[in-house]
N, C-alpha and C positions, 0 to 999 in steps of 0.2 A: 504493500500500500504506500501510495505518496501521501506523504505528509505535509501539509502546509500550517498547523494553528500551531502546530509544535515541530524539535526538531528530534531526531532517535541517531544516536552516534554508541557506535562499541566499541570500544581500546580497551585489550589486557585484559581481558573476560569480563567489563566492566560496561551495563550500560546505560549512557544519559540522558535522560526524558527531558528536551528544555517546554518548560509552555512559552510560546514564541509568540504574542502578539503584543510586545511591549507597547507601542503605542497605545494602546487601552490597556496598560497595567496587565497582560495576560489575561483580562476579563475572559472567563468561561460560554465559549456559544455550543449549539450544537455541534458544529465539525469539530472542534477540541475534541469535546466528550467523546465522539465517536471513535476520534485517533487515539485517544488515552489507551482505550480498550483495545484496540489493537496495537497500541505498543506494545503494552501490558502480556498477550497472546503472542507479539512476534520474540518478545524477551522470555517467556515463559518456556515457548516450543524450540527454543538453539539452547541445543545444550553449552555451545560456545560463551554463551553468557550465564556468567556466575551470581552476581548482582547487578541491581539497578539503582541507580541516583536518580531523584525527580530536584529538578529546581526550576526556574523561573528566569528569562531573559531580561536584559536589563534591571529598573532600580526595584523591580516588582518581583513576588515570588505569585501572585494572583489575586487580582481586586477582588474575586466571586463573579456573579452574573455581568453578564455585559449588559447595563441596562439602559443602552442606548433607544430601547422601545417606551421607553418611560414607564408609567405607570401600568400598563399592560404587559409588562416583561410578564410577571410570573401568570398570566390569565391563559390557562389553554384550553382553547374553544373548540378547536377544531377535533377534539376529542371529549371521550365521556369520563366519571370518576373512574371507573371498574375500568376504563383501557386504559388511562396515563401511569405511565412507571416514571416515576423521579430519576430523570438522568445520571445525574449525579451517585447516585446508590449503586447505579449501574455496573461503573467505575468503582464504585469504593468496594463493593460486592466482588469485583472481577482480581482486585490488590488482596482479597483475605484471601482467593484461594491459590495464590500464586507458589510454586515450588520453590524460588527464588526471594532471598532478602531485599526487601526493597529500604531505601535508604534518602530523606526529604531534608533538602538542603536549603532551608528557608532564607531567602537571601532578601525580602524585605517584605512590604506591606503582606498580609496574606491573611481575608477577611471573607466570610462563610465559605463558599466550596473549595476559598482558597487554603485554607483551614480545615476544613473537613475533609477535603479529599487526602491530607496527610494523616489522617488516625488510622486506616490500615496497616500503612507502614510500620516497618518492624521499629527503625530508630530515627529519631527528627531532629537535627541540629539545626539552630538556628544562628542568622547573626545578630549584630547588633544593632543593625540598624532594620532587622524584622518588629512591626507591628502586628498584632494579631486580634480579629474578633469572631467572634459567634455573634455576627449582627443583624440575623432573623425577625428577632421579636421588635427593633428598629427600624425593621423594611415591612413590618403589618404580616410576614408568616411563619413559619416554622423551623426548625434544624431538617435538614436534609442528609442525602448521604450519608445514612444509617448510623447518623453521629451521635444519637441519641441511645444507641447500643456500644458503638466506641470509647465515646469518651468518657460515662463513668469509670468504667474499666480501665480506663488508662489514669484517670485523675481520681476517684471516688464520687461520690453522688453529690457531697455538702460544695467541691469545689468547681466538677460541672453546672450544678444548679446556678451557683451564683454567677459564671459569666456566660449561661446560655441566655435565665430571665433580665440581667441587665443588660446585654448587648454590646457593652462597653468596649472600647479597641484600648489593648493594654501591651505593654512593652517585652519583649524577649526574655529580661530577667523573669519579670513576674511570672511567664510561660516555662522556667525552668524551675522557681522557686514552686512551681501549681505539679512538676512532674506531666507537662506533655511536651517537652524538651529536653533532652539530656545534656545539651551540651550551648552554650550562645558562644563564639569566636567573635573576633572579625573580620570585618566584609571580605580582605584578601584572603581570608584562610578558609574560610565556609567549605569549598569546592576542595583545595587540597586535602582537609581534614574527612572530608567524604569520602575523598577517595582513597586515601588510606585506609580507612576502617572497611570500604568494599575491595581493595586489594590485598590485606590481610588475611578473609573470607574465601575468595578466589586460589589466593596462592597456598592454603593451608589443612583446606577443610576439605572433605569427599562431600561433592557436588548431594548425593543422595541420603548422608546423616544429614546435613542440614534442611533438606525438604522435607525430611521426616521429623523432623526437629522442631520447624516453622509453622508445619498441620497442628503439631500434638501441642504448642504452646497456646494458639491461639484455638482451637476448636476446647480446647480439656476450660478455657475462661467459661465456658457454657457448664462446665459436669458439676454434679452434686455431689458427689463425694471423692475424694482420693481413690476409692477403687478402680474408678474409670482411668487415673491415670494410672496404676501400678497394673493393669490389663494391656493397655497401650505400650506402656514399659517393658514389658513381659514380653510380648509379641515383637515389638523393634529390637532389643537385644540377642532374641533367639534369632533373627531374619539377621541382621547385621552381622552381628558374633561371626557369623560362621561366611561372610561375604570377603571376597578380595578385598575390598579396602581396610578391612578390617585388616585380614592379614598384612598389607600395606602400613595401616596405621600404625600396627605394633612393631613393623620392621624396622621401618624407618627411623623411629623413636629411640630405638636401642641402637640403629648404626649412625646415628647420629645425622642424620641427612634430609633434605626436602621430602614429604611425597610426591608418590605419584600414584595418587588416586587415579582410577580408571573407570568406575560403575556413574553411568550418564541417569539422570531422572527420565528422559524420554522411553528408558527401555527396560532400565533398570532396577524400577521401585519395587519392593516385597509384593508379594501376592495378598497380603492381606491390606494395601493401597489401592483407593482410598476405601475405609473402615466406617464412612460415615453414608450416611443417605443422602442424597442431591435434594437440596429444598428447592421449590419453584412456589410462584405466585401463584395462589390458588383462589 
């Protein structure tokens, strides 16, 4: 697929989602959302690529809506309740089930989807000169992009709650002091410190522990009890244990040397992947 609202580059098993319509702050339109999703699928299916970096062209990481339509942005007519799906969810829905570490390198404003579409991501660095809002209830509607299931989870309820109902646009610290940033640089490091932490990943790790690794972190946030992960535990150690890389992992380790992992996620994965049921809109 040609890309035009973003750009998709891969160096070093590494690769970069820019959203590219700086001129409108990256404001999100439909052709975005669409190429999101298929970066998302063309990163997901090459096993050449190990991780992926999302950031933002120019002084923006993503205004949210493009709402050049003014007050009719969010009115969609041309359809019914029971057929409109949240675009946005789309995308964020297609980031939870990716094989792949995706990794959001917040490089400045970044206010509802531009915000929300980073809570799937595994880790979110921001800089310093990132702004951040959940500024729904300011624009008359709601969190989207199933941010409203992300983000407690990443923050807790008492500290989602309070900058979902305020709407308030707040600074990069406060977003690492809140726990939905790990890390605020600056602006010249943003990008290099990405890409170490997704070179690190690449150069180290068997491509198919970490996909199994990525499922069981984020799907076990849903389980009711610890059983559910010492079942999944159970099942990935017997599958692995006994896989090349494993043999790999422990060789290497002792001769002191790189791996060289070899087991790809496209061909690769255990027999008992994936373990969960496909949910669909019903």
């Amino acid at each position: 697929m040609a890309f035009a609202a973003i750009r998709y580059d891969v160096e070093d098993g590494v690769a970069t989602v820019t959203l590219n319509r700086p001129d409108r702050l990256n404001a999100v339109n439909g052709a975005m959302l669409a190429e999101l999703v298929a970066a998302f699928d063309q990163a997901d299916g090459d096993d050449a690529v190990r991780a992926v970096i999302v950031t933002g062209a120019g002084r923006a990481f993503c205004a949210g809506a493009d709402l050049s339509a003014g007050g009719t942005t969010f009115a969609h007519r041309d359809e019914t309740a029971e057929e409109h799906r949240d675009g946005g969810g789309l995308v964020t829905l297609r980031i939870y089930d990716m094989k792949k570490p995706v990794i959001a390198a917040i490089n400045g404003p970044a206010a509802g989807f531009g915000i929300t579409l980073t809570l799937p991501m595994d880790v979110r660095l921001a800089s310093t000169a990132a702004r951040i809002g959940f500024v729904f209830t300011r624009r008359g509607i709601v969190p989207e992009a199933c941010s409203t299931w992300f983000l407690p989870r990443l923050v807790g309820i008492a500290q989602a709650a309070e900058w979902i109902y305020s709407g308030r646009v707040f600074s990069a610290e406060e977003a690492r002091a809140g726990g939905l940033v790990s890390r605020v640089v600056a602006p010249e490091a943003l990008l290099p410190t990405a890409r170490e932490l997704a070179l690190e990943i690449a150069r180290n790790t068997s491509a198919v522990s970490v996909a199994l690794a990525r499922q069981m972190l984020w799907r076990l946030l849903g389980a009711d009890h610890p059983m559910e992960a010492h079942r999944l535990d159970s099942l990935g150690v017997f599958w692995t244990g006994r896989s090349a890389d494993a043999r790999e992992g422990v060789a290497s380790f002792l001769e002191k040397r790189p791996p060289r992992f070899t087991l790809r996620p496209s061909k690769d994965m255990p027999p008992f992947y994936p373990w969960w049921r496909p949910r669909e809109l019903e």
